[in-house]
Gaussian input, Z-matrix of N, CA and C with variables (Angstrom, degrees):
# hf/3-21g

backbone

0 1
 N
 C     1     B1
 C     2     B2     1     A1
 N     3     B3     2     A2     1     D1
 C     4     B4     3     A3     2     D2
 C     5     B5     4     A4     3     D3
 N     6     B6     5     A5     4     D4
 C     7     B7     6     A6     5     D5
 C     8     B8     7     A7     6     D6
 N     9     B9     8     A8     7     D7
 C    10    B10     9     A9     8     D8
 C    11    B11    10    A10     9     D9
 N    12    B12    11    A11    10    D10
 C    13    B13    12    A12    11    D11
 C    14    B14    13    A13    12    D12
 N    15    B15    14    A14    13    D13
 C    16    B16    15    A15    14    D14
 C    17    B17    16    A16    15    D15
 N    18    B18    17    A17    16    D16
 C    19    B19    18    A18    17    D17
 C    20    B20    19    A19    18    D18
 N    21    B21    20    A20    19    D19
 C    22    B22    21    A21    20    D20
 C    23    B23    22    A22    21    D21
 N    24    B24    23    A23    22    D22
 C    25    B25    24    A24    23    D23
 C    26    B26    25    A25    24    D24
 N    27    B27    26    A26    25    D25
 C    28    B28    27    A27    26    D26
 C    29    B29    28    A28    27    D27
 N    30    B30    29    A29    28    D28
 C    31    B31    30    A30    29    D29
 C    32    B32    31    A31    30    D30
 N    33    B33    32    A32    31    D31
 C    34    B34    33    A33    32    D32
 C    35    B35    34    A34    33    D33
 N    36    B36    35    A35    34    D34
 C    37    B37    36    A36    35    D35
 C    38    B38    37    A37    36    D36
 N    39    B39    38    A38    37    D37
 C    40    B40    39    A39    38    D38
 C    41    B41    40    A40    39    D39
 N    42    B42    41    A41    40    D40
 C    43    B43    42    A42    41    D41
 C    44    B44    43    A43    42    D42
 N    45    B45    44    A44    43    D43
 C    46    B46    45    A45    44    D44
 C    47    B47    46    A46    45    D45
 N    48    B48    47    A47    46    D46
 C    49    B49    48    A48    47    D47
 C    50    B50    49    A49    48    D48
 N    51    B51    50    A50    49    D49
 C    52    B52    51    A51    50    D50
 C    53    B53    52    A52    51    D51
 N    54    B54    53    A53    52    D52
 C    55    B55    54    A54    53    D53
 C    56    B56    55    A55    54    D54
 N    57    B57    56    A56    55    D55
 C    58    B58    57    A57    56    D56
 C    59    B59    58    A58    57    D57
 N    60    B60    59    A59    58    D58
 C    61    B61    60    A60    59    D59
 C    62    B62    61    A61    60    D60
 N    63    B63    62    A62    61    D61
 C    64    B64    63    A63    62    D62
 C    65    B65    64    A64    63    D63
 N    66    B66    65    A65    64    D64
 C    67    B67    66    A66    65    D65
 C    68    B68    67    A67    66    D66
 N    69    B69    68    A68    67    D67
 C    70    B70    69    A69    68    D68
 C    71    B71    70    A70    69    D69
 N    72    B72    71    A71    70    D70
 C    73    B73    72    A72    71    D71
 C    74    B74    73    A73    72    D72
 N    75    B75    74    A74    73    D73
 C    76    B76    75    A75    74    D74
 C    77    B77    76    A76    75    D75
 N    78    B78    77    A77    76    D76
 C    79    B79    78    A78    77    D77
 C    80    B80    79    A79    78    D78
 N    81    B81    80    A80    79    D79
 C    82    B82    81    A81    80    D80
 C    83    B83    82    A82    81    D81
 N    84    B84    83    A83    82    D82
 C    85    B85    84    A84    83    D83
 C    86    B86    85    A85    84    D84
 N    87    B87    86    A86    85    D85
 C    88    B88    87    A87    86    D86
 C    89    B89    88    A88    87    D87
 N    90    B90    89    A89    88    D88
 C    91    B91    90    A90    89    D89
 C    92    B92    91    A91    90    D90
 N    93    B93    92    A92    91    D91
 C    94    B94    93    A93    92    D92
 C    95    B95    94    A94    93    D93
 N    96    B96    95    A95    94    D94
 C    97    B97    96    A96    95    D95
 C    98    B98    97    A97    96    D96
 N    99    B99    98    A98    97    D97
 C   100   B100    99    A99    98    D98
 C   101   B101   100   A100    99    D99
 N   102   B102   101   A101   100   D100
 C   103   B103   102   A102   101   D101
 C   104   B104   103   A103   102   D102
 N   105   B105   104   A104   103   D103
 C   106   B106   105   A105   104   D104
 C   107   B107   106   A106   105   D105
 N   108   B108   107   A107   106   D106
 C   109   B109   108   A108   107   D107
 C   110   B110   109   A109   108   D108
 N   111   B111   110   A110   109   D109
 C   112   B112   111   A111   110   D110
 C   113   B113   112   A112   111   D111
 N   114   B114   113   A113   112   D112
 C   115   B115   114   A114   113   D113
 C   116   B116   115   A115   114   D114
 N   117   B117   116   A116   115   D115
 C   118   B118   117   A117   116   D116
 C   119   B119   118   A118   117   D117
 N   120   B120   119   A119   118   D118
 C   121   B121   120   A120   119   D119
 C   122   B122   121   A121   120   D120
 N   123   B123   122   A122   121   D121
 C   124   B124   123   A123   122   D122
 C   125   B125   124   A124   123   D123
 N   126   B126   125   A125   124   D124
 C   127   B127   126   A126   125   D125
 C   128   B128   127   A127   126   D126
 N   129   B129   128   A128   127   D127
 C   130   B130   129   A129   128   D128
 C   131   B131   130   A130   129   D129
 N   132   B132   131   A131   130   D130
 C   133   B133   132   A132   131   D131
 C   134   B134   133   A133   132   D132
 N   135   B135   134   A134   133   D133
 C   136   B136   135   A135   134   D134
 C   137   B137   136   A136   135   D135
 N   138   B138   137   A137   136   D136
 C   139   B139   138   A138   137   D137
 C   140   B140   139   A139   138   D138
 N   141   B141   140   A140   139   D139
 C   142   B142   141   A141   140   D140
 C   143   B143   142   A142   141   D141
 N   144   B144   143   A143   142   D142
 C   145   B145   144   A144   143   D143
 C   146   B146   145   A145   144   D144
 N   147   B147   146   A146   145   D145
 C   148   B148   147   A147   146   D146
 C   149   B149   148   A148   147   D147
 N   150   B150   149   A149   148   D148
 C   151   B151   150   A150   149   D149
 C   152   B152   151   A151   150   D150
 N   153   B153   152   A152   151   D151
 C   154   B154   153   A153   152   D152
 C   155   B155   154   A154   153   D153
 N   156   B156   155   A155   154   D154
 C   157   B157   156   A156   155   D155
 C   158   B158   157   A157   156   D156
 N   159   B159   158   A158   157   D157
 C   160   B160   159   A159   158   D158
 C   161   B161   160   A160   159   D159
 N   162   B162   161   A161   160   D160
 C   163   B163   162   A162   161   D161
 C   164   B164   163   A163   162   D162
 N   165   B165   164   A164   163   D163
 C   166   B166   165   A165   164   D164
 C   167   B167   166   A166   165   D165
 N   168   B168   167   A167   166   D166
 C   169   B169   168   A168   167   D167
 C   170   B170   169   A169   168   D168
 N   171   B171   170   A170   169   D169
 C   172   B172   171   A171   170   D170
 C   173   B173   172   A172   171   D171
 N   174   B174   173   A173   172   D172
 C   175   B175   174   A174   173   D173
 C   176   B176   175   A175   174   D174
 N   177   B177   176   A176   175   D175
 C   178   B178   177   A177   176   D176
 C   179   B179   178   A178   177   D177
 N   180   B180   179   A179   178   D178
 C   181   B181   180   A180   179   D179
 C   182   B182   181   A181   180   D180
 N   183   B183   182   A182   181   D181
 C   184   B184   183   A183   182   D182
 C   185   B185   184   A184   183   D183
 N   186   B186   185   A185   184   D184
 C   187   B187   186   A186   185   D185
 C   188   B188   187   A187   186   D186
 N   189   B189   188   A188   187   D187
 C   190   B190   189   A189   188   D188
 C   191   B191   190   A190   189   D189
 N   192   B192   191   A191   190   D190
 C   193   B193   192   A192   191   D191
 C   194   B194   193   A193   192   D192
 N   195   B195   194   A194   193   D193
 C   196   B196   195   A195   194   D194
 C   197   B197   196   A196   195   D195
 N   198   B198   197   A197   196   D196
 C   199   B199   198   A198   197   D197
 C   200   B200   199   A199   198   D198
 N   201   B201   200   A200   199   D199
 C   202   B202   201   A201   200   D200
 C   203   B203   202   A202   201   D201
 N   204   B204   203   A203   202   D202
 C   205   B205   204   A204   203   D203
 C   206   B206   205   A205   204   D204
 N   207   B207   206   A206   205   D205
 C   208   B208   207   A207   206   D206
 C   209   B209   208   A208   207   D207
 N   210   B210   209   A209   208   D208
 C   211   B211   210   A210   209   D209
 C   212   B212   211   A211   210   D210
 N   213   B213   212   A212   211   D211
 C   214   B214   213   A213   212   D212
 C   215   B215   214   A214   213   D213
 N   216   B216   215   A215   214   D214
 C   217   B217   216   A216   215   D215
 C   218   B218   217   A217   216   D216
 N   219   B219   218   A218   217   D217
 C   220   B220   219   A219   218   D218
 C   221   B221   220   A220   219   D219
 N   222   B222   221   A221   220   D220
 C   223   B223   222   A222   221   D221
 C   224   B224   223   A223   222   D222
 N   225   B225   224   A224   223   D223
 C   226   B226   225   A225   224   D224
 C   227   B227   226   A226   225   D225
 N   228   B228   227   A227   226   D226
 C   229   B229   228   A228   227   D227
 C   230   B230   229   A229   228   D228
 N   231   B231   230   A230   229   D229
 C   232   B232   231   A231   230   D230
 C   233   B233   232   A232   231   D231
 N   234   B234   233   A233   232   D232
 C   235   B235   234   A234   233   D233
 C   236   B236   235   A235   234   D234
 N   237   B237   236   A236   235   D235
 C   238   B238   237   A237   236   D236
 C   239   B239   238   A238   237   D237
 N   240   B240   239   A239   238   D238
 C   241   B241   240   A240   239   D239
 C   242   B242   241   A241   240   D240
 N   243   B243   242   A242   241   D241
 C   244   B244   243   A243   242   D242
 C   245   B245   244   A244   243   D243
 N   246   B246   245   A245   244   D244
 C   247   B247   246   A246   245   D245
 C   248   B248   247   A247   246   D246
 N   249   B249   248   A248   247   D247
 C   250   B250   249   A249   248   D248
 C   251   B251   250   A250   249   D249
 N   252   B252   251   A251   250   D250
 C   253   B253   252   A252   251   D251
 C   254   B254   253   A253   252   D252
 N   255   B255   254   A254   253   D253
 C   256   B256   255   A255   254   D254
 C   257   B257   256   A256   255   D255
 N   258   B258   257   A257   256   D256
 C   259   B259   258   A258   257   D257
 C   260   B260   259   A259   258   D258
 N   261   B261   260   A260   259   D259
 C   262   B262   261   A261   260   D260
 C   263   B263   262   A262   261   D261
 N   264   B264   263   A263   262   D262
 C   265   B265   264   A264   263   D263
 C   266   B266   265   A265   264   D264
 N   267   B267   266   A266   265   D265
 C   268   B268   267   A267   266   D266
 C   269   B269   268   A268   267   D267
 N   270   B270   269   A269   268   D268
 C   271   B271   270   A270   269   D269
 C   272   B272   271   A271   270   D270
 N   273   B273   272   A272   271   D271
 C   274   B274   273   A273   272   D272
 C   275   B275   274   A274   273   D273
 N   276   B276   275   A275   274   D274
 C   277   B277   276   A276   275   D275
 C   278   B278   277   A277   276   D276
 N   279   B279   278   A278   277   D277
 C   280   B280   279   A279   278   D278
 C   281   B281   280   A280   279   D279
 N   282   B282   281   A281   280   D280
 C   283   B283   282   A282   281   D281
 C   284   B284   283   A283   282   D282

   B1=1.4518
   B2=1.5248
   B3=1.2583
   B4=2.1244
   B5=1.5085
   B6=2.0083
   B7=1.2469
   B8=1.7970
   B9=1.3358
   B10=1.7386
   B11=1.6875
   B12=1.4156
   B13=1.1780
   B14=1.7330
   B15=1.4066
   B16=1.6211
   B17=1.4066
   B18=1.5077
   B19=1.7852
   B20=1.3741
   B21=0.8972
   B22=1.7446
   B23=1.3314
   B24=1.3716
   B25=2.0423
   B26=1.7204
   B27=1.4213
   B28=1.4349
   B29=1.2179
   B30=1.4236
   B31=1.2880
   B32=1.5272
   B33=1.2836
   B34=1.5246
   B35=1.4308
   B36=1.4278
   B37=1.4564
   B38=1.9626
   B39=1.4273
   B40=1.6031
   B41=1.1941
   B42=1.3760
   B43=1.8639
   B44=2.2801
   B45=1.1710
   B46=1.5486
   B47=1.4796
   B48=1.1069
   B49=1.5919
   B50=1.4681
   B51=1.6589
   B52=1.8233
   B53=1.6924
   B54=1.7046
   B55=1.6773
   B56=1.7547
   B57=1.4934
   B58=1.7627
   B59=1.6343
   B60=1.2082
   B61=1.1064
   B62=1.6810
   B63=0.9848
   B64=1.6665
   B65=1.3874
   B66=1.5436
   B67=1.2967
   B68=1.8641
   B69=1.5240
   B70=1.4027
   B71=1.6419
   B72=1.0763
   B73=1.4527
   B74=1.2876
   B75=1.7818
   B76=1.4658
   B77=1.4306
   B78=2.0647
   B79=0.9768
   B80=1.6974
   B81=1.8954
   B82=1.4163
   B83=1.3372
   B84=1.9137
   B85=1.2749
   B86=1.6931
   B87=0.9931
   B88=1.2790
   B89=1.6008
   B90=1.7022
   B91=2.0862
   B92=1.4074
   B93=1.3349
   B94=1.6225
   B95=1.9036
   B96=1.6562
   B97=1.6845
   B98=1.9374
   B99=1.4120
   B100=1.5576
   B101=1.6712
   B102=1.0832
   B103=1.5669
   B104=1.6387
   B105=1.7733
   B106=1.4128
   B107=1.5609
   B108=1.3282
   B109=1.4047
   B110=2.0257
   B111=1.8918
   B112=1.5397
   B113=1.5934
   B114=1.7092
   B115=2.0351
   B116=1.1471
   B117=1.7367
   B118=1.4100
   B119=1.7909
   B120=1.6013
   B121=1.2537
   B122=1.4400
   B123=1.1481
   B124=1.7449
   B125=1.4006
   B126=1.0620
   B127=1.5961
   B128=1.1744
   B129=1.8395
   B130=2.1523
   B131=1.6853
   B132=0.9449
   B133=2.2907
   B134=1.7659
   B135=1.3817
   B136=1.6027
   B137=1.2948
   B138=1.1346
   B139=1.2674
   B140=1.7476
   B141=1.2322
   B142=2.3297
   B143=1.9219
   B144=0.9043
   B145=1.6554
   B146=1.3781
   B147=1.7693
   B148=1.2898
   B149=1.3456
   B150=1.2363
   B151=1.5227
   B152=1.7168
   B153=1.7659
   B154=1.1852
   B155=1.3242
   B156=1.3645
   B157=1.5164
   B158=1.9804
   B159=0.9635
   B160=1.5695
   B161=1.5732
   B162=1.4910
   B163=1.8074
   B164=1.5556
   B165=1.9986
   B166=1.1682
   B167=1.3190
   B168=1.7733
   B169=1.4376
   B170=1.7546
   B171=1.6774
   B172=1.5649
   B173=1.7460
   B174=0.9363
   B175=1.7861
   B176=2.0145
   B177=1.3871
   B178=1.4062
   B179=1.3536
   B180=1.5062
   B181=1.6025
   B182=1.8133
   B183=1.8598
   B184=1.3092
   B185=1.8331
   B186=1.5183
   B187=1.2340
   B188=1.9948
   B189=1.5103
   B190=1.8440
   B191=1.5115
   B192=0.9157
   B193=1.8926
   B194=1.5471
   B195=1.3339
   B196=1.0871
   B197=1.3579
   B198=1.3065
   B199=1.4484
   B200=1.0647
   B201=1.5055
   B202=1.7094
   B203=1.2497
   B204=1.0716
   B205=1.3981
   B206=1.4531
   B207=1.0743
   B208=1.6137
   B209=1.8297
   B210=1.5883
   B211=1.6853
   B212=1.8484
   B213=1.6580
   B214=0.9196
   B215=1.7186
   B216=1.8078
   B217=0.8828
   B218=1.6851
   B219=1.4273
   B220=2.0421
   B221=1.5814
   B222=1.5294
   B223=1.0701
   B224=1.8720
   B225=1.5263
   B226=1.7721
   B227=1.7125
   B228=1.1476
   B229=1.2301
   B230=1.8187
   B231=1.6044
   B232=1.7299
   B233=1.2247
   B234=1.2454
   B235=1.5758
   B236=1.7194
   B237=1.6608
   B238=0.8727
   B239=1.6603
   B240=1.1826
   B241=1.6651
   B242=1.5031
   B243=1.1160
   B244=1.4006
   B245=1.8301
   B246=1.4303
   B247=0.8852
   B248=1.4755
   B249=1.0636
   B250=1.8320
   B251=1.4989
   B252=1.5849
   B253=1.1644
   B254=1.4251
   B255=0.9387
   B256=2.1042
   B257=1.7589
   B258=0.9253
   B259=1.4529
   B260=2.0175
   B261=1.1696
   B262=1.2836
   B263=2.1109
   B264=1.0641
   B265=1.7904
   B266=1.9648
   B267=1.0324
   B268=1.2861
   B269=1.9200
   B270=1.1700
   B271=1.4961
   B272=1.4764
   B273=1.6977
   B274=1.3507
   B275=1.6165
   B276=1.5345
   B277=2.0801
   B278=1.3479
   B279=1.4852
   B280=1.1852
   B281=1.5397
   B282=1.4644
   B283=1.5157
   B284=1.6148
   A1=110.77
   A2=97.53
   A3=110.44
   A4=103.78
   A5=113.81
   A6=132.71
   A7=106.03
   A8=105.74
   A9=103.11
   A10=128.43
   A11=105.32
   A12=120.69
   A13=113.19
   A14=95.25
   A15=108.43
   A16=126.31
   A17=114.32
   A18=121.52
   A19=107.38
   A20=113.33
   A21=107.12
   A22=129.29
   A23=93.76
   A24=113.99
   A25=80.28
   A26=121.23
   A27=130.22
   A28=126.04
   A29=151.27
   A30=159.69
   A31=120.04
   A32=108.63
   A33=105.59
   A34=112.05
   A35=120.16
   A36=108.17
   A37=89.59
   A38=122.20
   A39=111.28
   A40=131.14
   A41=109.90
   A42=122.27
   A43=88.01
   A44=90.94
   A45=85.35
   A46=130.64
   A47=96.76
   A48=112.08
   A49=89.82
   A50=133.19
   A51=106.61
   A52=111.25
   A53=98.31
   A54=98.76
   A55=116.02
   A56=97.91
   A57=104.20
   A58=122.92
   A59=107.57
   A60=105.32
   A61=130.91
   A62=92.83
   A63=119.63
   A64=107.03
   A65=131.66
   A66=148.26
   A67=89.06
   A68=116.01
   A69=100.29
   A70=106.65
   A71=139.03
   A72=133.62
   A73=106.65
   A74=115.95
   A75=118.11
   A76=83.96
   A77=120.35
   A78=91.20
   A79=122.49
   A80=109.03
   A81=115.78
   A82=85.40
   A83=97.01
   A84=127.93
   A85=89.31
   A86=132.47
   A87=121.52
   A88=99.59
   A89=102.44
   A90=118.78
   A91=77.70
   A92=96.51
   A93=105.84
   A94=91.71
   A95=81.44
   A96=105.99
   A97=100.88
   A98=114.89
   A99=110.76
   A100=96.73
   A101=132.07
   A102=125.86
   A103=98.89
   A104=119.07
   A105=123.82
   A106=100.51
   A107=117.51
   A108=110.56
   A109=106.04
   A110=93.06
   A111=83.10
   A112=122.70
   A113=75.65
   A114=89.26
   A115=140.26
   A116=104.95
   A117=141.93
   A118=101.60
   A119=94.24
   A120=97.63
   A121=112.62
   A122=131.30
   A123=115.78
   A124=125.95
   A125=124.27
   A126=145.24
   A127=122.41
   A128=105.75
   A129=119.22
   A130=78.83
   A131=90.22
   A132=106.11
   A133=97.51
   A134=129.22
   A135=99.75
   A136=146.28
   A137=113.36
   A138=147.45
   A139=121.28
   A140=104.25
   A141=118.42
   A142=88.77
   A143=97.50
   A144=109.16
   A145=108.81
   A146=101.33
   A147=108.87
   A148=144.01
   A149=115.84
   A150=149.97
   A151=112.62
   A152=90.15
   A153=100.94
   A154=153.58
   A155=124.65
   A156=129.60
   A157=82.10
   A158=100.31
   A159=115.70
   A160=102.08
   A161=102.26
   A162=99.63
   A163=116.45
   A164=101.48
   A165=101.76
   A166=119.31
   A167=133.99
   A168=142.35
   A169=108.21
   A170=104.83
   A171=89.49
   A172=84.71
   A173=120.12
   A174=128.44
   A175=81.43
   A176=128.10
   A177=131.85
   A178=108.55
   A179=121.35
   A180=115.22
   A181=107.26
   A182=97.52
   A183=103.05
   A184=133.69
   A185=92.66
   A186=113.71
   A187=114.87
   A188=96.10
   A189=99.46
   A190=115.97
   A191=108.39
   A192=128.31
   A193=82.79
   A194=129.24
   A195=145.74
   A196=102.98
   A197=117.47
   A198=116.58
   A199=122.16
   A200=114.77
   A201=106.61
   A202=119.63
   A203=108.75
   A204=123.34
   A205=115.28
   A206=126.98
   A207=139.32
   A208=101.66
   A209=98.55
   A210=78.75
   A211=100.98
   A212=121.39
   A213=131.12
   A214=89.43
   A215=122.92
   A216=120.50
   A217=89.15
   A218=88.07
   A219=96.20
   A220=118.64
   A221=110.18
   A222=96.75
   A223=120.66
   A224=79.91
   A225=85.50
   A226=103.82
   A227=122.41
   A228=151.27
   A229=112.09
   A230=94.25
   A231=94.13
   A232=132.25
   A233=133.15
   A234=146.71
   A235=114.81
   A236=105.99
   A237=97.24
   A238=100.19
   A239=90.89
   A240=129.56
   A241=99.37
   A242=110.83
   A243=121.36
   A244=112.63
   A245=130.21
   A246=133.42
   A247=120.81
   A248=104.89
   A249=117.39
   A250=98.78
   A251=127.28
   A252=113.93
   A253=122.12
   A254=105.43
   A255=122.11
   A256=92.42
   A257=115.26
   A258=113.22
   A259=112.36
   A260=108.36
   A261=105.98
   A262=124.34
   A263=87.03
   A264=87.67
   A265=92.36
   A266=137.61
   A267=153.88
   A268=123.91
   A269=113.94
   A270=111.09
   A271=120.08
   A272=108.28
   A273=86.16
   A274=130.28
   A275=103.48
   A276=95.83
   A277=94.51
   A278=156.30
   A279=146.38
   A280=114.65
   A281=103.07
   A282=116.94
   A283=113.37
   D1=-35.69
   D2=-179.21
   D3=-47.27
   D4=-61.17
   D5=175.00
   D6=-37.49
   D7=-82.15
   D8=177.68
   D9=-36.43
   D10=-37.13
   D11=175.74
   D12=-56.45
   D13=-57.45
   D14=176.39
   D15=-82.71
   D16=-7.90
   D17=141.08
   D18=-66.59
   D19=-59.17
   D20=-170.13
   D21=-58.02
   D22=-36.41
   D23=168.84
   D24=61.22
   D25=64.13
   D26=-173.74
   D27=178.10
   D28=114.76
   D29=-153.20
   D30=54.71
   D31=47.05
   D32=167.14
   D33=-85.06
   D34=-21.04
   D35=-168.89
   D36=-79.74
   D37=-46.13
   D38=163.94
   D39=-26.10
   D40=-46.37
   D41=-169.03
   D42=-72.98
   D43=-61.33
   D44=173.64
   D45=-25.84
   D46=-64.77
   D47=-167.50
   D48=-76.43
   D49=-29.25
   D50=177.23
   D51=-75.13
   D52=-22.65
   D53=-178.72
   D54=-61.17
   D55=-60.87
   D56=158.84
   D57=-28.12
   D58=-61.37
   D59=-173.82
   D60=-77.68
   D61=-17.13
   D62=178.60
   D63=-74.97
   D64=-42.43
   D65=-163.02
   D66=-93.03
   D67=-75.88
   D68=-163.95
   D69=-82.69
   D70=-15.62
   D71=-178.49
   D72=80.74
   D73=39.11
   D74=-159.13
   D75=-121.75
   D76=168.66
   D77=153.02
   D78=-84.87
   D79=-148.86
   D80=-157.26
   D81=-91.49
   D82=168.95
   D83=-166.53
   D84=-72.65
   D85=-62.77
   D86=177.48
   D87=-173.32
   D88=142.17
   D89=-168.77
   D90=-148.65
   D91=123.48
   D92=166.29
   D93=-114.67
   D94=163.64
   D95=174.80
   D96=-52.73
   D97=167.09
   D98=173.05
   D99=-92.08
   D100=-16.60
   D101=-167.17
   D102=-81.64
   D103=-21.02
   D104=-166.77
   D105=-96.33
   D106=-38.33
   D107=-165.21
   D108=-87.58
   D109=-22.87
   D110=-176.95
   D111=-59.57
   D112=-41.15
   D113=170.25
   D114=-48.41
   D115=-23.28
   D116=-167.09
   D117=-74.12
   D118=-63.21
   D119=-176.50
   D120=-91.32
   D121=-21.28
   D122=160.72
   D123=-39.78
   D124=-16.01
   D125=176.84
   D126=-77.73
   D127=-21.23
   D128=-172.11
   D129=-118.13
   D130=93.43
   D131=170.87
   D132=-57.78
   D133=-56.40
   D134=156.05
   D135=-2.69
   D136=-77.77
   D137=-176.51
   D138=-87.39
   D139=-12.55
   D140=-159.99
   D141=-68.71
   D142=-52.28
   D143=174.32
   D144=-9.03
   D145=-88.44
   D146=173.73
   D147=-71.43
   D148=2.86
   D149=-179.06
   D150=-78.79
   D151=-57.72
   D152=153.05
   D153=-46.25
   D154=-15.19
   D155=-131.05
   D156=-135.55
   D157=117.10
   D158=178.21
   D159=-52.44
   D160=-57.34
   D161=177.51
   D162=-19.54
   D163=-65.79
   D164=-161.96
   D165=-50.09
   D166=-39.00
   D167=177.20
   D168=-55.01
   D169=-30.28
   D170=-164.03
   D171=-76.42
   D172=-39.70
   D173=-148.63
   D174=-59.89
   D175=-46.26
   D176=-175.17
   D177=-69.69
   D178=-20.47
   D179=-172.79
   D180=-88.42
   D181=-30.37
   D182=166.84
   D183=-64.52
   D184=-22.56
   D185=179.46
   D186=-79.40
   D187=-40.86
   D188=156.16
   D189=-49.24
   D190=-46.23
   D191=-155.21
   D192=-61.80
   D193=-69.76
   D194=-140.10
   D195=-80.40
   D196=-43.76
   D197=168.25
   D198=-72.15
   D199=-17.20
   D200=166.30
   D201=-68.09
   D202=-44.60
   D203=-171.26
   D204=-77.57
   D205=-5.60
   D206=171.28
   D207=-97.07
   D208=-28.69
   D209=-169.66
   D210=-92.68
   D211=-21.55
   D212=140.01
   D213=123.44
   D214=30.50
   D215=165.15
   D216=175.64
   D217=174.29
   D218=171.19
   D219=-87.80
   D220=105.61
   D221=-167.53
   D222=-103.32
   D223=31.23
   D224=179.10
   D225=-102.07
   D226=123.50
   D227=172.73
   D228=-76.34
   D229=99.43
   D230=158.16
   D231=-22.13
   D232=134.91
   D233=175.69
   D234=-145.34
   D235=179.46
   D236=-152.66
   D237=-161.11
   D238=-11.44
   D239=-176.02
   D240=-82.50
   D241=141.75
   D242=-176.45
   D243=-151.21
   D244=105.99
   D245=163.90
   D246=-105.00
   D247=119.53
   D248=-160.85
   D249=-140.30
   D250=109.09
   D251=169.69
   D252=-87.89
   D253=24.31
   D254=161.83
   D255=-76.09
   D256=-49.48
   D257=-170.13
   D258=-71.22
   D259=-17.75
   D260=169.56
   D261=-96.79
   D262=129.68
   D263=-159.27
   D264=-86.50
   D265=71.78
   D266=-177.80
   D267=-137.41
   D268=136.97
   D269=167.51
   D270=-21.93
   D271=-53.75
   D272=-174.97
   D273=-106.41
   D274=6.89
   D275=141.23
   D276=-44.45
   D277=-88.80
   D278=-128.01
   D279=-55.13
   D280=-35.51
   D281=167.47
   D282=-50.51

């Protein structure tokens, strides 16, 4: 999965969050919606490019598929929980 990951130069933070979750039976470190994260990154003009480009989501939906099927089920666990330090009005959101 390391190999595919590092051809693709694409879904490592995915492979993550199935490794996490697979090991503690917790859910993921964090999977946002594609309508939340595209928006996210349309905003870093760097990067809007590839954010943009439909390819890149299918090339990430192929990359789920594949990890399911290697781990031999879905091992990311529903949540509901949300830790976002945008949401905390303190010194270290600023961090």
């Amino acid at each position: 999965l390391k190999s595919m990951v590092d051809q693709l130069a694409n879904c490592e933070d995915i492979l993550m969050n199935f490794l996490v979750s697979a090991v503690t039976k917790l859910p993921p470190i964090k999977v946002t919606q594609k309508k939340q994260y595209k928006e996210t990154m349309m905003g870093q003009s760097s990067r809007a490019s590839r954010w943009a480009d439909p390819d890149h989501f299918a090339q990430r939906q192929t990359c789920m598929n594949k990890f399911a099927s290697w781990f031999g089920g879905m091992p990311l666990v529903h949540s509901q929980m949300r830790l976002d330090p945008v949401l905390f009005k303190d010194q270290v959101s600023i961090l």
